[in-house]
Structures are given as structure tokens and as C-alpha cells.
C-alpha positions as CSV (number, residue, x, y, z in Angstrom):
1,X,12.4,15.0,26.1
2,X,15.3,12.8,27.4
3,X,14.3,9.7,25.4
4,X,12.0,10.5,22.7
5,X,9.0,8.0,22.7
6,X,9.2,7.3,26.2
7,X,7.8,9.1,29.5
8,X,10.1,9.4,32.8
9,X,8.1,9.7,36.2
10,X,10.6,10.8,38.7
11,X,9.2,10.7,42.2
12,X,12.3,11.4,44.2
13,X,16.0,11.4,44.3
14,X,18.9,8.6,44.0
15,X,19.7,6.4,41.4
16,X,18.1,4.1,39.1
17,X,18.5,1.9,35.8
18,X,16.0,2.1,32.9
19,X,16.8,0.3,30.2
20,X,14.9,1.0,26.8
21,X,14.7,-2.4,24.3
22,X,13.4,-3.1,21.0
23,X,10.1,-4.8,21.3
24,X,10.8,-7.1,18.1
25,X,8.0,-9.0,17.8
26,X,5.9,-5.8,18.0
27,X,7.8,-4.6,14.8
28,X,6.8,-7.7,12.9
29,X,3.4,-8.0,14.0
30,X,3.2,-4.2,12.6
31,X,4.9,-5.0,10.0
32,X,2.4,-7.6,9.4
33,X,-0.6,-5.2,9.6
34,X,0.4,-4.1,6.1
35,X,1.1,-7.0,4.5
36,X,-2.3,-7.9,5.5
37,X,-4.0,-4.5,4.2
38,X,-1.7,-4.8,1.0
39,X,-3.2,-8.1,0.5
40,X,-6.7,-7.1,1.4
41,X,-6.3,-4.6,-1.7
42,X,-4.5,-6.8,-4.2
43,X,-7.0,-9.7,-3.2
44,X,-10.2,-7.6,-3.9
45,X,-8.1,-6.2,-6.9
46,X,-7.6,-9.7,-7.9
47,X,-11.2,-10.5,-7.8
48,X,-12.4,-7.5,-10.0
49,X,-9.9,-8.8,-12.8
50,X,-10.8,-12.1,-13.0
51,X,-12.9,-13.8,-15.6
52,X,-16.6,-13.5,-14.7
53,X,-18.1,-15.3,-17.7
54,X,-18.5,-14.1,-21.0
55,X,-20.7,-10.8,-21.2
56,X,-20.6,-10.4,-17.8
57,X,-21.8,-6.7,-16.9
58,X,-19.6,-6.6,-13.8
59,X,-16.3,-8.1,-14.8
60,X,-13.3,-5.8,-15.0
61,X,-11.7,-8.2,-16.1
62,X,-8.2,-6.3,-18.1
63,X,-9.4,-2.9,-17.1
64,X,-6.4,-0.6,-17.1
65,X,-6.8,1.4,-14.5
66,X,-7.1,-1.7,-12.6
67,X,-3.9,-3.5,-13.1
68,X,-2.3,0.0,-12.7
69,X,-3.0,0.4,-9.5
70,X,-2.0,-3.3,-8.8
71,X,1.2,-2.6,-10.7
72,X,2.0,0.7,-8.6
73,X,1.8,-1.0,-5.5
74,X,4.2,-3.8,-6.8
75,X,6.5,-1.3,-7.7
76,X,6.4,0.7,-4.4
77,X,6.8,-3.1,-2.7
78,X,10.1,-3.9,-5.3
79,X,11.8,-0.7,-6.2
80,X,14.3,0.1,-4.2
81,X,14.8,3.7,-2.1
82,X,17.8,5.2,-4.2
83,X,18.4,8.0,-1.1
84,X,18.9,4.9,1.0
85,X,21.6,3.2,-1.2
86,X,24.5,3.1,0.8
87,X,23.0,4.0,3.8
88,X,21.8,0.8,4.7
89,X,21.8,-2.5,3.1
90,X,17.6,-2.4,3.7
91,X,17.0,0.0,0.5
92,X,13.8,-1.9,-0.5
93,X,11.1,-4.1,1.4
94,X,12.4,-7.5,-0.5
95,X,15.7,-6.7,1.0
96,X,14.2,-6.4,4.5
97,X,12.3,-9.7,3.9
98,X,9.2,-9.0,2.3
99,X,8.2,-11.4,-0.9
100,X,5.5,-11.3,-2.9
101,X,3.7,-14.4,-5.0
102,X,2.4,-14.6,-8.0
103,X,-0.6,-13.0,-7.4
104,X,1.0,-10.2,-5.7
105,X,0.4,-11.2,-2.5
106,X,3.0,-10.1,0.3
107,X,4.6,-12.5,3.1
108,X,7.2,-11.9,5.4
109,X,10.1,-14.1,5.6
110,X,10.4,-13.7,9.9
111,X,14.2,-15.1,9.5
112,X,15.5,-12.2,7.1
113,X,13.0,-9.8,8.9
114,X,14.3,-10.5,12.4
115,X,17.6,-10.7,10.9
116,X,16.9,-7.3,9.3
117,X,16.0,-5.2,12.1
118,X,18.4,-7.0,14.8
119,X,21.2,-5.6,12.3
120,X,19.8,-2.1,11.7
121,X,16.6,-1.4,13.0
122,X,17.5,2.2,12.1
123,X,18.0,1.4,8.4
124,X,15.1,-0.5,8.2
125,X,12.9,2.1,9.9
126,X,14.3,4.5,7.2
127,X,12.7,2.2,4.8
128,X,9.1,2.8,5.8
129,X,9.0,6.1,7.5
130,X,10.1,9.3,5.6
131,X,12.4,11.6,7.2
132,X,14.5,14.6,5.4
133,X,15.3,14.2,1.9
134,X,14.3,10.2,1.7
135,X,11.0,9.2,1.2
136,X,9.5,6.3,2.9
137,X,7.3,3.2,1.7
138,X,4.3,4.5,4.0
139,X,4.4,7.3,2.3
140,X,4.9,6.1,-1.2
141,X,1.9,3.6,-1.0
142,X,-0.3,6.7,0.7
143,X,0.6,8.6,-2.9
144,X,-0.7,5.6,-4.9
145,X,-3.6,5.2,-3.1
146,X,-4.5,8.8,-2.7
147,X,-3.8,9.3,-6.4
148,X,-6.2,6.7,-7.2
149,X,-8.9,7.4,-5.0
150,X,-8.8,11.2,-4.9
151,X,-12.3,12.5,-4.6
152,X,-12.6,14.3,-8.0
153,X,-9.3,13.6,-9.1
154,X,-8.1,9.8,-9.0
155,X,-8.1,7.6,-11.0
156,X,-10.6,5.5,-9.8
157,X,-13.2,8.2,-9.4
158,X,-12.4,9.6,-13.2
159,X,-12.9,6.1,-14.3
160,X,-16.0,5.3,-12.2
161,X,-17.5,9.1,-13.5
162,X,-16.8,8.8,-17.1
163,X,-18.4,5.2,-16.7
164,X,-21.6,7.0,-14.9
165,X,-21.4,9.7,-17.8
166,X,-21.5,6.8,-21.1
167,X,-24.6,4.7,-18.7
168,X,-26.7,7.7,-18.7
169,X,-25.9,9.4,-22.4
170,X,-26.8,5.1,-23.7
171,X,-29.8,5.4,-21.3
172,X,-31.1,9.1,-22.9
173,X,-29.8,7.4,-26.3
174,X,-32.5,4.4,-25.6
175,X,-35.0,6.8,-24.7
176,X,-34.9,8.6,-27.6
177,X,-34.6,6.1,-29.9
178,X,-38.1,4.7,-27.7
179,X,-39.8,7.3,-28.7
180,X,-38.6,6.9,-32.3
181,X,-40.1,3.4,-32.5
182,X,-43.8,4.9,-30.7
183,X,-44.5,7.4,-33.0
């Protein structure tokens, strides 16, 4: 418990130096991680919207529920964290270096970044991970996706089941109307 995150193995008495340093790279290559999720889910997003063809049973092309999901994790990407204004000048991930293109897709600028967290690593920890009364990016993009995937409950899954309800009243409607044509 002397330095959190790190484990002392004392095997005898006398004096030493430890010295604890911030393994910067590591922060960017996790930081990379999710850009690269975040961009797995925007792409595949991306690729359910677009224009299939005209008539085209599996395009989703416009579909609401679609574009806002893509358009909740732009915001959680954009907006900035008002219990962090003031705090630090790394309120919200385009301030700590993140950019997104035009289709939505997220890139780290390494020179802001690096510049970032060399500055305040603190603040821009604050950023992702929630702690007291501020809630962090992690945590913000695990709402959206949970609210959107919720077994039962998201909006995904309401979509997907009211989808599964109209195919099969249309399939007893076809049946019936089978039948009709038979007798």
C-alpha cells in the first residue's frame, strides 16, 4: 500500500532508490486500443448505412436507431466533461488529441497526445476513468453501448424484435391470404 499499483519485495535491510515513471508509450498504445474498437464499431456501423442497391432486403441504409448510436458515440468523443472544466485543460478527448474524420473515424494526434499527458497525466486520466462526482469517457461510451445492446431493453434489441414481430405477423398474413386464394 505504499505506492498504489506497484508491489515492493523487501528482502533485507539498508537503503535503496526505486523510482516509479510513466510508461508513455504504453498510455498511447492503450489509448489506441480504443480508437481502434471505436472505429471497429463506426466502420461496421458505416457499412450497415450505406446504399446497398435499390430494394435491397438487408440495407439499413438511414435507419434511426442506426445513426443514433453513431451519433451518441460522436458526442461522448466531442462533448466536453463539464466537472472537469477548470480542473484541467483536457475536459474532452479532442482536447487531449483525439480527432475524428468524416466518417467518424477516430485518430490520435501523438504530438498533442504526448503533449497532453506529459503536462497532466492526472487530468487527462480524469478524462477517461470516472472517479467521485465526474464521470469518465469509459464509462460514458459503456452507457451507450449498454443502452443500445441491453438484452431485452436496448435499443438495438427492441429494434431487431419489433422487426422479428412485423416478419412473422406478414408471414401468417401471406398464409392466410394462401389459403384464401386455394379455396
Amino acid at each position: 500500500d505504499v505506492l498504489p499499483g506497484t508491489t515492493l519485495d523487501l528482502v533485507g535491510t539498508g537503503s535503496s532508490t526505486v523510482s516509479v515513471e510513466a510508461d508513455y508509450t504504453k498510455i498511447q498504445d492503450n489509448c489506441q486500443k480504443l480508437c481502434d474498437l471505436y472505429n471497429a464499431a463506426v466502420n461496421r456501423i458505416n457499412s450497415e448505412l450505406a446504399f446497398k442497391g435499390k430494394g435491397n432486403k438487408d440495407s439499413l441504409q438511414g435507419d434511426t436507431t442506426l445513426r443514433g448510436l453513431k451519433a451518441k458515440l460522436a458526442a461522448v468523443v466531442g462533448e466536453p466533461i463539464a466537472a472537469l472544466d477548470g480542473v484541467t485543460d483536457y475536459d474532452s478527448m479532442p482536447s487531449a488529441g483525439f480527432k475524428s474524420d468524416k466518417q467518424g473515424l477516430l485518430t490520435i494526434d501523438s504530438t498533442v497526445f504526448q503533449k497532453a499527458i506529459k503536462a497532466d497525466l492526472t487530468g487527462v486520466a480524469k478524462l477517461f476513468v470516472s472517479e467521485d462526482d465526474v464521470t469518465g469517457k469509459f464509462d460514458e461510451f459503456e452507457t451507450v453501448v449498454t443502452n443500445y445492446t441491453l438484452l431485452g431493453e436496448g435499443s438495438l434489441w427492441v429494434k431487431q424484435n419489433t422487426i422479428d414481430t412485423m416478419n412473422r405477423s406478414i408471414d401468417d398474413q401471406i398464409v392466410r391470404l394462401e389459403s384464401r386464394v386455394k379455396e
